[in-house]
C-alpha positions in Angstrom: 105.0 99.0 88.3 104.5 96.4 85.5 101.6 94.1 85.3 98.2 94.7 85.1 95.2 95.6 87.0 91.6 94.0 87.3 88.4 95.9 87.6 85.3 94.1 88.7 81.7 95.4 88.8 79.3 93.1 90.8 75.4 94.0 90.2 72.8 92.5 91.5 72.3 89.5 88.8 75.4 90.1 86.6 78.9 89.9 87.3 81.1 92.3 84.7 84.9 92.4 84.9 88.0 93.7 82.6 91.3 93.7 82.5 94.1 96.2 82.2 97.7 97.0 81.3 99.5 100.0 82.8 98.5 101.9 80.0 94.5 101.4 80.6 94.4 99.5 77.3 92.2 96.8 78.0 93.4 93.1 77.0 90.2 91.3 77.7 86.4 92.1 78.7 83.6 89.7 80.2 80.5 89.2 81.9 79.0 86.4 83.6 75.2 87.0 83.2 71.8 85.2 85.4 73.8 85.5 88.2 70.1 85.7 90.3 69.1 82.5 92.7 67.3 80.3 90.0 68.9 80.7 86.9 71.8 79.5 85.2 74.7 81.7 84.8 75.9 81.9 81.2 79.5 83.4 80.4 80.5 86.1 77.9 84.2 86.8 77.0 84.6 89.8 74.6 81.1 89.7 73.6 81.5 86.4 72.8 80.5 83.0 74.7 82.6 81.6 76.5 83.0 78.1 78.3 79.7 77.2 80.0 79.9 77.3 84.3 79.8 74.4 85.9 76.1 73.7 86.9 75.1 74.5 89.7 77.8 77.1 90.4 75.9 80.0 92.4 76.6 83.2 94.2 78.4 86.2 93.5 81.7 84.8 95.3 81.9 81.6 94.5 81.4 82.8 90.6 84.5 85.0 91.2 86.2 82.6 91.8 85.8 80.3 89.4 86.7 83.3 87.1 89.8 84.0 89.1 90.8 80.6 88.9 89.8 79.9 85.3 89.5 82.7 83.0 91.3 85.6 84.6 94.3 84.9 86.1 95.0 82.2 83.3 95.1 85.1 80.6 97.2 87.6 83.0 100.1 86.3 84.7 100.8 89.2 87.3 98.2 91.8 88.8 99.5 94.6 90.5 95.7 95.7 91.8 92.4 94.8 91.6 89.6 97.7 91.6 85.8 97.1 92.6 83.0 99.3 91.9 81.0 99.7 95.3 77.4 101.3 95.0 77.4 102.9 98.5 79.9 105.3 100.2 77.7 107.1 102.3 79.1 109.9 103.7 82.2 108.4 104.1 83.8 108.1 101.3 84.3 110.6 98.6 87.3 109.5 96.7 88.4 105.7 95.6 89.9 103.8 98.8 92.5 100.9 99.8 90.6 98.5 100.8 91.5 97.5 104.8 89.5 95.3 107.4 88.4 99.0 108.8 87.5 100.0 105.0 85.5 96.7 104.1 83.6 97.0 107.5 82.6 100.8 106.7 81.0 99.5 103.2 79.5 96.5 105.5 77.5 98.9 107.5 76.0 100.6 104.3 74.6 97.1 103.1 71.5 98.1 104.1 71.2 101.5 102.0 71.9 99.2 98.9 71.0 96.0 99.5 70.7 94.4 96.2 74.1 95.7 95.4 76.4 96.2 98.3 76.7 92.9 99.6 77.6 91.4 96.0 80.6 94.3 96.1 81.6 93.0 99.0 81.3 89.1 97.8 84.1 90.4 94.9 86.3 91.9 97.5 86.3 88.7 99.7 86.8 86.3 96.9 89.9 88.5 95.8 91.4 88.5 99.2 90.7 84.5 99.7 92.3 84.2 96.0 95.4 86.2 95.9 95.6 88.1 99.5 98.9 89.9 98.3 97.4 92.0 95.4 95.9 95.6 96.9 91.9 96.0 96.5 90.6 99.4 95.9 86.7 100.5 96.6 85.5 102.8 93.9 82.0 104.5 95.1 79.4 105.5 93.0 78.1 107.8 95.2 81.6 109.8 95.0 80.7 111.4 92.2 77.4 113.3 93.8 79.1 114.9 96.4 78.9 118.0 94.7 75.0 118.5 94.8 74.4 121.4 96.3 73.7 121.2 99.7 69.8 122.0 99.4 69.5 118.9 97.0 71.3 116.5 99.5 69.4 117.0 102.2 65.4 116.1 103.1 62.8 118.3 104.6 62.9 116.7 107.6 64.5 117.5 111.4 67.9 118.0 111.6 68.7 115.3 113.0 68.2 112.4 110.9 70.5 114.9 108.5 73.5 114.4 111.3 72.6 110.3 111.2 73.3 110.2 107.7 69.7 110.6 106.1 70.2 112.6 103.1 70.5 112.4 99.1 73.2 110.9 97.7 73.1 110.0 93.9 74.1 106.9 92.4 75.9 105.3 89.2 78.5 108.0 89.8 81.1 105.5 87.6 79.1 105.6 84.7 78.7 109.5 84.9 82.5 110.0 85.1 83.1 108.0 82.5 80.7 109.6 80.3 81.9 113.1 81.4 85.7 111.7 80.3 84.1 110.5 76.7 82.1 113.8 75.8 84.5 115.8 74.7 85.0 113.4 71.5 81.9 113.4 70.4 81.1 117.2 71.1 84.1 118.9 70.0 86.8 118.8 72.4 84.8 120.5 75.8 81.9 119.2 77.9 79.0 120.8 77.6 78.6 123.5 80.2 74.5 122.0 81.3 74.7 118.0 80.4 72.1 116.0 81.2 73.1 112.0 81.4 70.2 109.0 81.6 72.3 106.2 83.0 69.4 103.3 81.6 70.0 99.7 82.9 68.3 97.5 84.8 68.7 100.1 87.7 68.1 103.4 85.9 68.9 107.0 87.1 70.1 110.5 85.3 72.2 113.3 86.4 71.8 117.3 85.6 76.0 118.3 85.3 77.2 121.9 85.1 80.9 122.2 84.2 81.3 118.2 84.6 79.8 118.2 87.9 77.0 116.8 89.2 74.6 119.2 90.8 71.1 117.0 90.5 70.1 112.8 90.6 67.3 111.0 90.3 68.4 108.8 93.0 68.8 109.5 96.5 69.5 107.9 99.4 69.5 104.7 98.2 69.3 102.9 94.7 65.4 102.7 95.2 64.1 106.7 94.0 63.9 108.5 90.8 63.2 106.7 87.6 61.2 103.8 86.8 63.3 100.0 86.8 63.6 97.0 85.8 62.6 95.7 89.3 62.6 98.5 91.3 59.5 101.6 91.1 61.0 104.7 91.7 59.7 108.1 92.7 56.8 106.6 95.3 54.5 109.0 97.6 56.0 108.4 100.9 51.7 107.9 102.1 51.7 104.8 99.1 55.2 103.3 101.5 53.3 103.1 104.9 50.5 101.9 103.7 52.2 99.0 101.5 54.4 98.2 105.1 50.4 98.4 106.8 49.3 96.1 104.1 52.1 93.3 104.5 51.1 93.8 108.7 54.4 95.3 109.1 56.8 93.1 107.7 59.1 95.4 105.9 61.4 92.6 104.7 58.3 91.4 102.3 58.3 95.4 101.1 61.7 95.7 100.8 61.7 92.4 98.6 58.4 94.3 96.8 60.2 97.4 95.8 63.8 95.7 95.0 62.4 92.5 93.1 58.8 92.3 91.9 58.4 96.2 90.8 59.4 98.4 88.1 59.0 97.2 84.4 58.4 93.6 86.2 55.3 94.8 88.0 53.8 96.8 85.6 54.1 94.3 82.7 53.8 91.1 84.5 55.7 89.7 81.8 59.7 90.9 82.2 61.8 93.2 83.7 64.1 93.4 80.6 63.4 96.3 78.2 64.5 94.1 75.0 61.2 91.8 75.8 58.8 94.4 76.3 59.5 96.7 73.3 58.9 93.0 71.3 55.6 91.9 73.2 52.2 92.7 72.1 50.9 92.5 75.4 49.1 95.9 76.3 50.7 95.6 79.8 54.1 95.4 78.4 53.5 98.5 76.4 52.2 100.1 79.3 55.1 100.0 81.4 57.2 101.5 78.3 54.9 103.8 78.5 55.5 104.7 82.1 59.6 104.3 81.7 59.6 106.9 79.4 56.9 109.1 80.8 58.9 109.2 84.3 62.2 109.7 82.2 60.9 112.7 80.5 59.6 114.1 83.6 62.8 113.5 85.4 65.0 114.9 82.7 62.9 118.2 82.8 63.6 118.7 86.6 67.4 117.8 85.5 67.1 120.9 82.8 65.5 123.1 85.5 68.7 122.1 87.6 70.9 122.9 85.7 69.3 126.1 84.4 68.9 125.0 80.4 70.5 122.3 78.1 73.3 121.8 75.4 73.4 118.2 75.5 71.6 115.0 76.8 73.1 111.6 76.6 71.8 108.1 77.0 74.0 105.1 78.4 73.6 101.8 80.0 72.1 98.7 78.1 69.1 100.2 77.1 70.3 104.2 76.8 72.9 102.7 74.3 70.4 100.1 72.5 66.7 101.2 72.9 66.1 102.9 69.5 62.3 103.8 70.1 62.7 104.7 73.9 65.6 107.4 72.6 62.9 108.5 69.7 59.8 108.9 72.2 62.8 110.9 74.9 63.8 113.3 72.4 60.4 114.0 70.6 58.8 114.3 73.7 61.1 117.0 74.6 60.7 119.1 71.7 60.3 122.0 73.5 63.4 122.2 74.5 65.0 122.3 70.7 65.8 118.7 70.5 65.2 117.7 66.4 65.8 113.9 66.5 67.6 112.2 63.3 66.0 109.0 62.8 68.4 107.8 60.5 71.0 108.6 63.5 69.1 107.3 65.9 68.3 104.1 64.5 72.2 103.2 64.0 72.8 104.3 67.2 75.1 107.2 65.9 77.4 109.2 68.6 75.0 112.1 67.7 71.2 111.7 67.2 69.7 115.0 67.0 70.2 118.0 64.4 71.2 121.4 65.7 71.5 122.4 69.5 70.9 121.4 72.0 72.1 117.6 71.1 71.0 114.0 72.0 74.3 111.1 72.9 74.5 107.8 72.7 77.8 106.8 74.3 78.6 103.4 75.6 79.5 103.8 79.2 83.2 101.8 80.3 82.6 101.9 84.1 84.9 99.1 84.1 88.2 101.3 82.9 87.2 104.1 85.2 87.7 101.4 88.1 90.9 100.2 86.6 91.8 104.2 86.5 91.0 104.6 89.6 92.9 101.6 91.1 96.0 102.1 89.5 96.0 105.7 90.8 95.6 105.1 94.3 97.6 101.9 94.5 100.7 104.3 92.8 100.1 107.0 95.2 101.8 105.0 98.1 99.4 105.9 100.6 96.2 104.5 101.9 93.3 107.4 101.0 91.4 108.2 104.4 87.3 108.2 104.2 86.3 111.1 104.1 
């Protein structure tokens, strides 16, 4: 099989995409950013920028393809697959799958478990199949990855029931985790850690407690909405503080659901941005409150991970601000003393591989969910079969 494979990765305001050769050696990288109604999208091509979007251009699909149509498949020739990553699997799907009219209309149905995610997945699917209807798709889930929690951490104290209807945890950013797990070993010594911890930090934000490479605790649950503080999104909220917030807005969960999804997290606490990068520069008291609370919830968070996981030989931090955020690693890792962390701040402020002295250790790793999905892709696509749900 000769040509080369496409992964896309569709979030909620960004659209990220790479391609492949057969040997998973990426020839290009780029990400259209300000995707969101409202703003401008701007255009990024190996870090670089790119030519500008025509104005007006909005939407995740029509965005995809414009890139199909004038940055990708200008720079490719042939593609022999196309991978997407897909937030929600449900309990469906536990392994990558060949995307079919059946398979696009299972990950249809979970739109509502991930709503500022899922339908933008599926925009990248659609726009591929309009574009070049010949070249196989393949649906790589993020929740895949969690589907080794232990049972008593999936499910909710609640009646049965809801269990068998699909209410239960599920774990998110799985992509980024695997890919992680794959890069350890380079930066540790040739093994993954036997108890990891991993803080996935982005504008959606989660971690993950791993024993062996496997994930046995998340912040997240059953949808994209739990755990850690966001940019937009809250986190861990009393389930009392939800009714009373759907009371408040006379029942019109819509307006909530725009509440927690859009005008929360860093957003609502500062007032002034969502975006990490702004607040650590602002003088604004409420900007460095909602630091504050980031890191306070992350600390918190990791120490149930630790308990999890029964102790700690390494914690890593990925995602756009895991990866860049030099004081929200330092006030992590001091915070955690007690658990034998000794941060390096010469390490930490060049973003070294390794930012801690001794054991346990502190990570940075730059996350490639990107070549995971390409992985993934090609895998299936060789296989010859078409992967059931599971």
């Amino acid at each position: 099989m000769t040509g080369h494979v496409l992964a896309l990765n569709c979030g909620s305001s960004s659209v990220r995409f790479a391609v492949f050769g057969n040997d998973l050696v990426p020839l290009f990288r780029g990400q259209v950013e300000n995707v969101a109604e409202g703003l401008e999208p701007s255009l990024l091509l190996d870090g670089r920028p790119g030519d500008p979007l025509p104005h007006g251009l909005a939407g995740h699909e029509l965005i995809i393809g414009y890139l199909l149509d004038t940055v990708i498949l200008p720079r490719t020739g042939r593609l022999v697959a196309a991978g997407h990553r897909v937030v929600h699997g449900g309990t469906r799907f536990s392994e990558p799958a060949l995307v079919n009219a059946a398979v696009a209309g299972e990950i249809e149905g979970l739109s509502a478990l991930a709503p500022s995610h899922q339908p933008h997945n599926l925009a990248g699917i659609r726009a591929l199949a309009k574009a070049l209807p010949r070249v196989p798709q393949v649906a790589c889930f993020d929740t895949a990855f969690h589907h080794t929690l232990p049972e008593v951490r999936q499910l909710m104290a609640l009646p049965e029931r809801f269990a068998a209807e699909g209410l239960r945890r599920f774990g998110f950013h799985g992509l980024s985790y695997q890919s992680i797990v794959a890069r350890l070993p380079e930066v540790t010594g040739g093994t993954v850690p036997p108890r990891t911890v991993i803080c996935h930090l982005g504008n959606g934000c989660s971690l993950a407690g791993l024993i062996d490479g496997a994930s046995v605790f998340t912040s997240m649950g059953f949808t994209p909405l739990d755990g850690l503080v966001m940019g937009r999104r809250p986190g861990r909220l009393d389930p009392g503080a939800v009714l009373w917030l759907v009371e408040r807005h006379d029942g019109d969960t819509a307006a909530v659901d725009r509440l927690f999804n859009r005008e929360s997290g860093l957003l609502g606490v500062s007032g002034v941005s969502p975006d990490m990068r702004t607040l650590l520069a602002s003088r604004d008291e409420k900007a460095a409150l909602a630091v504050a609370m980031f890191v306070d919830r992350l600390v918190l968070e990791i120490g149930s991970a630790v308990a999890a996981t029964g102790g700690l030989d390494a914690l890593v931090f990925t995602g756009g601000i895991g990866e860049n955020a030099t004081p929200v690693r330092a006030a992590v890792v001091e915070s955690l003393g007690w658990l034998g962390l000794h941060l390096d701040d010469v390490a930490n402020g060049r973003h070294a591989p390794t930012i801690t002295r001794g054991h346990p250790s502190a990570h940075v790793i730059a996350t490639d969910e990107e070549r995971v999905i390409a992985a993934s892709a090609l895998a299936c696509v060789r296989s010859g079969t078409m992967p059931r749900p599971s």
